[in-house]
LUMRO-289300 format. One record per atom (N, C-alpha, C): residue in one letter; x, y, z negated. Coordinates in steps of 0.2 Angstrom, whole numbers, padded with zeros to 4 digits, always signed. Layout:
<pts>
AXYZ...
</pts>
This chain:
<pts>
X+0054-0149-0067X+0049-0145-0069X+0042-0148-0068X+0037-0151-0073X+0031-0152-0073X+0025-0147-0067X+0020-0149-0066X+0018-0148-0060X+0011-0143-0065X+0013-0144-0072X+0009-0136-0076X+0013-0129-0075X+0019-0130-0077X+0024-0125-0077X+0025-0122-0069X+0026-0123-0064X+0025-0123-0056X+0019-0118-0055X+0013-0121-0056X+0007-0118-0057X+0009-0112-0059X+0010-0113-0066X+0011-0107-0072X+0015-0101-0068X+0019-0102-0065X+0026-0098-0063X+0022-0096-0053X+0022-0099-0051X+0017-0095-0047X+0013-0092-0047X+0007-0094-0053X+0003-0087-0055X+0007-0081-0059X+0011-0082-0063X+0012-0076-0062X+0017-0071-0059X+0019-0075-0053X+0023-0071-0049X+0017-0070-0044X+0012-0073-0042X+0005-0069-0040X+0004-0062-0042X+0004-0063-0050X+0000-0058-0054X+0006-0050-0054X+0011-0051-0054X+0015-0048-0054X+0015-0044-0048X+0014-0047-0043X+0017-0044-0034X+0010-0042-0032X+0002-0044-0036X-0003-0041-0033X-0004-0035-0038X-0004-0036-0043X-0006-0030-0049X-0003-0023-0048X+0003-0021-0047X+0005-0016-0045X+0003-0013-0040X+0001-0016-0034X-0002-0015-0028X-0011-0011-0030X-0014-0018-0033X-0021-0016-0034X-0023-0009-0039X-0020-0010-0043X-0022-0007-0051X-0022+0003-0047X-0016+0004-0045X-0019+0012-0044X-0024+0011-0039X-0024+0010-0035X-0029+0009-0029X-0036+0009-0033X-0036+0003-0038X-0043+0004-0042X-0045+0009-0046X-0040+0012-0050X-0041+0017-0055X-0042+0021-0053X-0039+0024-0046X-0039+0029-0044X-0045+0032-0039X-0048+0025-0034X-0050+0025-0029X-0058+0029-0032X-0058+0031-0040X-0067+0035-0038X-0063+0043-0041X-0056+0044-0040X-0055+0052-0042X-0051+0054-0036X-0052+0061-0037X-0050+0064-0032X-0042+0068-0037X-0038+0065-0032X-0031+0068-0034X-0030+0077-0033X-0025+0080-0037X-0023+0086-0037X-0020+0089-0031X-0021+0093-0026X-0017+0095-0022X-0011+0093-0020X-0007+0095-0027X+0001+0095-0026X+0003+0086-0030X-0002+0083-0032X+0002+0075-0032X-0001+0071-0026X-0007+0073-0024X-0007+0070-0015X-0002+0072-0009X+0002+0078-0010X+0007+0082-0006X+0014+0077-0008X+0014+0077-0013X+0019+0073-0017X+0019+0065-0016X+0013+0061-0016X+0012+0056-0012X+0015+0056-0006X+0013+0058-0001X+0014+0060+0006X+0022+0060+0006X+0025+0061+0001X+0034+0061+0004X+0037+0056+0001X+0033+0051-0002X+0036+0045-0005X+0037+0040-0001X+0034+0038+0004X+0040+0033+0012X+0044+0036+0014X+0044+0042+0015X+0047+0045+0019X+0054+0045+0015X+0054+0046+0006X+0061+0046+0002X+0063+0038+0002X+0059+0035+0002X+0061+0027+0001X+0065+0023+0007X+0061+0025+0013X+0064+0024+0020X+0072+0025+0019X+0071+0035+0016X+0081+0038+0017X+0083+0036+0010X+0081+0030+0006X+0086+0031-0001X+0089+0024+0004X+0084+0020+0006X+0086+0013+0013X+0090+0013+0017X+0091+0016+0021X+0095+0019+0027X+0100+0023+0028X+0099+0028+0021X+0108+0032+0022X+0115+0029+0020X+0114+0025+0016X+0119+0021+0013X+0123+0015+0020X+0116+0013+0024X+0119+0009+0029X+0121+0014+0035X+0118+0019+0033X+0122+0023+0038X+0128+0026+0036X+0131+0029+0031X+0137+0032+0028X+0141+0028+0024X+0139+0021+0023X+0143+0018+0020X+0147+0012+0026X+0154+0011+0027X+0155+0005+0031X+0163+0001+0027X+0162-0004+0028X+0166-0009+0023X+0167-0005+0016X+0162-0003+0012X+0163-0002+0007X+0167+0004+0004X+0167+0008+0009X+0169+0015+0010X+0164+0020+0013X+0164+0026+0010X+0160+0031+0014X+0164+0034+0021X+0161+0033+0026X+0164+0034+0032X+0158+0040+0037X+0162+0046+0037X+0159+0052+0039X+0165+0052+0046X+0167+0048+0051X+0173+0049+0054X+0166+0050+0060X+0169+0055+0065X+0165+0053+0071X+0163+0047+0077X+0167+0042+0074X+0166+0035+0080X+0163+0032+0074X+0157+0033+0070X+0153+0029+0065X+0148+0029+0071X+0146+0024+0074X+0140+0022+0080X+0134+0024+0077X+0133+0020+0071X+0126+0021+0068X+0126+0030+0063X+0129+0033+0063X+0127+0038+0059X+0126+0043+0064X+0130+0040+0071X+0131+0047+0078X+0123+0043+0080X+0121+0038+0080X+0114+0036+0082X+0107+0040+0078X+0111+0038+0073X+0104+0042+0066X+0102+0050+0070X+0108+0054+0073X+0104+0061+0072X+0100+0061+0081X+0101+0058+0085X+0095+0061+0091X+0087+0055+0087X+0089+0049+0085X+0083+0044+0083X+0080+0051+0078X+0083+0054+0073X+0080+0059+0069X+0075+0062+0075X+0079+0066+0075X+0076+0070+0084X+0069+0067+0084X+0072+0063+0090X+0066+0058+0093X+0059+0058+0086X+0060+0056+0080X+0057+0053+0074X+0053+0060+0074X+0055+0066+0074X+0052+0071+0071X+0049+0074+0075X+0049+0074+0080X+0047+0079+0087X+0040+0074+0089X+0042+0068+0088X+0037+0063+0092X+0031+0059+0087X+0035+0060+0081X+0030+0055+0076X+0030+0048+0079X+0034+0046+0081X+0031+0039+0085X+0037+0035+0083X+0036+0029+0079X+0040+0025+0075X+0043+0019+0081X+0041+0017+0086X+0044+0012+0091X+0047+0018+0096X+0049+0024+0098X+0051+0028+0101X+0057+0029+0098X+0057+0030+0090X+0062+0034+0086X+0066+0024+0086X+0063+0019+0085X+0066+0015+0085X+0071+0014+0092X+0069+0012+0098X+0071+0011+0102X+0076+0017+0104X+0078+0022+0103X+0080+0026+0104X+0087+0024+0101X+0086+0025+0091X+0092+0020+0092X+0096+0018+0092X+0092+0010+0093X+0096+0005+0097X+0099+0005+0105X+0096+0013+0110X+0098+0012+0114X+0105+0017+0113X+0104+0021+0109X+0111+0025+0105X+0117+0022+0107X+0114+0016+0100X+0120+0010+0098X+0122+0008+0104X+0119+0004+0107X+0119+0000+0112X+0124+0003+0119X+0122+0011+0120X+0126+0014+0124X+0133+0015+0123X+0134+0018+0117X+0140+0020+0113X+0147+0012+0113X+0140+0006+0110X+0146+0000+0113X+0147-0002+0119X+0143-0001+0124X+0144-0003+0131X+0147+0004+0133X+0147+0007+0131X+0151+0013+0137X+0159+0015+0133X+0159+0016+0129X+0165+0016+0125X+0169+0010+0121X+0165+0006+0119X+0167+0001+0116X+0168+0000+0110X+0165+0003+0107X+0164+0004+0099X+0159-0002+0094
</pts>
């Protein structure tokens, strides 16, 4: 590959991975949203996070596994806990890891 093309191909994977990001932030940033699309806003990490997370929690070798010795899905419900009571993102993390971490050290799972 010539050292135009390279160029070429970096800029537009620049332009690709900024433009998405910038353009509502611009178009948006002198109006003031609806109520109910800023409400709506507001739950869109929170759905992305669990569309991320449930599958590595409920799915294990490529099976859905709802058994009770699943370490990581018996960990998700106090970290839940922790996450909504506390709001605190390294609380809800450490918590856990200290689940998992327990459940292998002490039973052996």
């Amino acid at each position: 590959m010539d050292q135009k093309s390279v160029f070429l191909t970096i800029l537009g994977m620049a332009l690709v991975t900024y433009l998405p990001r910038v353009l509502p932030t611009w178009l948006l940033s002198a109006r003031t949203l609806p109520p109910r699309v800023e409400a709506w806003l507001r739950q869109v990490p929170v759905a992305v996070l669990a569309a991320m997370l449930i599958p590595d929690l409920i799915v294990q070798q490529g099976r859905i596994d709802l058994r009770p010795d699943n370490i990581f899905l018996l960990a998700a419900l106090p970290t839940l806990l922790v996450a909504w009571k506390t709001k605190n993102f390294f609380g809800s993390v450490l918590t856990g890891m200290a689940v998992v971490a327990g459940a292998r050290f002490f039973f052996g799972v």
